[in-house]
C-alpha positions in Angstrom: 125.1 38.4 27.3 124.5 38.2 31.0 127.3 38.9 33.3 128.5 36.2 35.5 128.3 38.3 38.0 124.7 38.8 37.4 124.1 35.2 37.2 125.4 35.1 40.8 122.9 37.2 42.2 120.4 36.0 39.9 121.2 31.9 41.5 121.5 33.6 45.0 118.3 35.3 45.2 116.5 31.8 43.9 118.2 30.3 46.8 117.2 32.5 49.2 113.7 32.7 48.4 114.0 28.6 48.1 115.0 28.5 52.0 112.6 31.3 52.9 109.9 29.0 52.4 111.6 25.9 53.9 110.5 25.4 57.9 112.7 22.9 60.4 112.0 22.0 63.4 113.6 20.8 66.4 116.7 20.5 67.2 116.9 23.6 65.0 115.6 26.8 67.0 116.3 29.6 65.7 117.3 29.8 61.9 119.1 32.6 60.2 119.2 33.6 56.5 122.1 36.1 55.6 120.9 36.5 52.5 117.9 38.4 52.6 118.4 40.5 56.0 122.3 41.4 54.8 121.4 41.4 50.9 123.2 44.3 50.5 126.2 43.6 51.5 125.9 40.1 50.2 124.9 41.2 46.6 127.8 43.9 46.7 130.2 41.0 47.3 129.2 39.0 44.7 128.9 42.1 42.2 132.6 43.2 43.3 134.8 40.2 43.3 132.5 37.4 41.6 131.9 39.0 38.0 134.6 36.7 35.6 136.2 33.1 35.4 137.7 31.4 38.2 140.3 28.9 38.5 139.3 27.7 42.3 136.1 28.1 44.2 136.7 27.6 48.1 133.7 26.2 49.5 132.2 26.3 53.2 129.6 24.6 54.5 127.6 27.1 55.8 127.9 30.7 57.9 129.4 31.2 61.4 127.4 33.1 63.6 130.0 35.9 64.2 130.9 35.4 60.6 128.7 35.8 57.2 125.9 35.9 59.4 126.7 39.7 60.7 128.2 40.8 57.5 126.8 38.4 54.5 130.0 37.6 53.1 131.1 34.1 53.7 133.8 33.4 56.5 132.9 37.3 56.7 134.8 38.5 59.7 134.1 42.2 60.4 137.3 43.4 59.9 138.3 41.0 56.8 135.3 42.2 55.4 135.7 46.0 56.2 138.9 46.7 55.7 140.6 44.4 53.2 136.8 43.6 51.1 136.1 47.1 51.4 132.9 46.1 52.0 130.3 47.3 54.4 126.8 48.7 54.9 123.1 48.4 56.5 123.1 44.8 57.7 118.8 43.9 59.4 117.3 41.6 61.5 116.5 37.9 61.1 113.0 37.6 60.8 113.2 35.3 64.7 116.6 36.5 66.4 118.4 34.2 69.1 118.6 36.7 71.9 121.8 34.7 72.3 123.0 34.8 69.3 121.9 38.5 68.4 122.8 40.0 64.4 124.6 43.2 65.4 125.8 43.5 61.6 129.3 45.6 61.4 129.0 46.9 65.0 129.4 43.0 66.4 132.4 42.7 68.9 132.4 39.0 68.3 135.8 37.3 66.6 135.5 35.3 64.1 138.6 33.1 64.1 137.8 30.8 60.9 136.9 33.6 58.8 140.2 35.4 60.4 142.3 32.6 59.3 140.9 32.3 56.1 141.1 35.4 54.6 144.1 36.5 56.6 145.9 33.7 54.9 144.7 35.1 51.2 146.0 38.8 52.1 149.3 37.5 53.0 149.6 35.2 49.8 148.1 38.0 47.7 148.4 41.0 49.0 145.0 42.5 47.5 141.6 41.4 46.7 141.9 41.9 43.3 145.0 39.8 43.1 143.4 37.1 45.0 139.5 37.1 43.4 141.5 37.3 40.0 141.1 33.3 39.9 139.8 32.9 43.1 136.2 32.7 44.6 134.8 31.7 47.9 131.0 30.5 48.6 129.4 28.3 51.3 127.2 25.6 50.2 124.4 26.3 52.7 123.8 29.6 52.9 121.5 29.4 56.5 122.3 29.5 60.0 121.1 27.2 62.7 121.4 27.5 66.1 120.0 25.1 68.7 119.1 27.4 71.1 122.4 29.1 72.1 124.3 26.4 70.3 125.7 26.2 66.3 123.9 23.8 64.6 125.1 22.3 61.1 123.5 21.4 58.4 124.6 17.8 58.7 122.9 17.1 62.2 119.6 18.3 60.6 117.0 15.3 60.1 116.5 13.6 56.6 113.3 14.7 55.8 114.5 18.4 56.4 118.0 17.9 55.3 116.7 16.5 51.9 114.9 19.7 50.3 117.7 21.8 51.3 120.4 19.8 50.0 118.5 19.9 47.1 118.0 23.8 46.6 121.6 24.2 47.2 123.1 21.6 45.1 121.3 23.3 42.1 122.6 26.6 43.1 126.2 25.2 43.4 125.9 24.3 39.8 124.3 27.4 39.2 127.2 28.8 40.1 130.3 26.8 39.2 129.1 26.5 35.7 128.6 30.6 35.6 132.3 30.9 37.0 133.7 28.3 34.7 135.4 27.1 38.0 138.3 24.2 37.3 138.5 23.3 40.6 136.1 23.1 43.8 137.7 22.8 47.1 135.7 21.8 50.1 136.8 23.7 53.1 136.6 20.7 55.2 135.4 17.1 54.3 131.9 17.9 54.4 131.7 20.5 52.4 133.9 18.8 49.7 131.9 16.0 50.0 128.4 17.7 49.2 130.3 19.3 45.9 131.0 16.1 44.6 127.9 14.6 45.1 126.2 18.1 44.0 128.4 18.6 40.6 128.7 15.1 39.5 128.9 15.0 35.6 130.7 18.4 35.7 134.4 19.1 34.1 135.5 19.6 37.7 138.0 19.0 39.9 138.0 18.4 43.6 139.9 18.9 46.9 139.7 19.6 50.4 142.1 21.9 53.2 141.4 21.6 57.1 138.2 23.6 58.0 140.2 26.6 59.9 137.8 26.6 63.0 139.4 26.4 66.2 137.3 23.5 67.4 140.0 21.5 65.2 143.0 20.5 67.5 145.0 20.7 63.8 143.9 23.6 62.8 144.6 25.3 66.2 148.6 24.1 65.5 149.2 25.9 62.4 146.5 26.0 60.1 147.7 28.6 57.2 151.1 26.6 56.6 148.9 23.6 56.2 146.0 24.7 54.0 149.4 25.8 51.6 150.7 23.0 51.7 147.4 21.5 50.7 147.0 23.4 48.2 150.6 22.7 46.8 150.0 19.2 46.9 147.2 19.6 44.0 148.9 21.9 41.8 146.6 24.9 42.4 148.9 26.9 44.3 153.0 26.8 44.2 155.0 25.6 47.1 155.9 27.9 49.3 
């Protein structure tokens, strides 16, 4: 019997071979794909915490530029990723880099504040990443990066006849991959992102939820935002009230 964890990689490297041979044009300049040039790192992640069931699966909608898209693990801020993960290694080149927006892998000086909040919420609630990835997963749904010239662009300003394939390739490799977790629950880390699960897992014993995205272009966010993704969370009955 395959593992799950196995299956991950196996859906992930379909994906990424998918978008490889996808093209878009403007507005999108420059586009990124984590998971070929940080594979590594990427595939270690998913071999390391993503091999068994999962209660929840915490889903973004796609990687931050000073995120996953230096260190291939989603929301992967360097030192997140580094020190609590315990993951690291060779991170290479886009195949057309932004000279603004340049992939410096682990050596990046860059913040990234979502990625900070995110997982510096989990190691407060759970101390470890074992304790945390024991019924807990996190994904993105797009796994590319777009920038329009020194600007992020998200999947969601990208024009139909672009935006269609891709939905496409990654709403098969959502379902790839909740079904190999078993996941009970999918929550979109902000509206969008819960919005493309539903529409992507319809049909599926699954249930769905949303917390504020943790960026800190969101005013709401910027006021508090691990007290109110708990709370959230507490409000659906996957996590106990604080």
């Amino acid at each position: 019997m395959t593992s799950i964890a196995t299956q991950l990689v196996d859906a992930a490297r379909t994906l990424s071979a998918q978008v490889d041979a996808m093209r878009f044009a403007a507005p999108a300049s420059h586009v990124y794909n984590p998971l070929d040039y940080a594979w590594p790192v990427h595939r270690a992640y998913l071999e390391r915490y993503g091999d068994g069931r999962k209660k929840v699966v915490f889903l973004g909608m796609n990687p931050g530029p000073f995120g996953m898209a230096q260190t291939g693990v989603p929301f992967g801020e360097i030192a997140a990723v580094r020190d609590w993960l315990g993951l690291s290694g060779a991170v290479g080149k886009p195949a057309r880099e932004n000279p603004r927006k340049p992939v410096d892998g682990f050596a990046c000086k860059r913040g990234e504040v979502s990625g900070q909040r995110l997982w510096g919420l989990f190691r407060e609630r759970f101390g470890t990443p074992e304790a945390f990835f024991a019924e807990h997963f996190v994904a993105n749904y797009c796994p590319l990066v777009f920038f329009d010239d020194g600007r992020n662009l998200t999947p969601d300003k990208l024009p139909a006849a672009e935006a269609g394939p891709l939905q496409a390739a990654c709403d098969a490799h959502l379902r790839r991959m909740v079904e190999a977790l078993q996941a009970e629950w999918v929550i979109g880390v902000g509206a969008w992102a819960e919005k493309r699960a539903m529409l992507a897992l319809a049909g599926l014993p699954v249930r769905f939820g949303r917390i504020l995205h943790p960026s800190p272009a969101s005013p709401a966010a910027n006021r508090g935002w691990a007290p109110a993704a708990s709370r959230q969370l507490a409000e659906l009955g996957i996590w106990p009230a604080a």
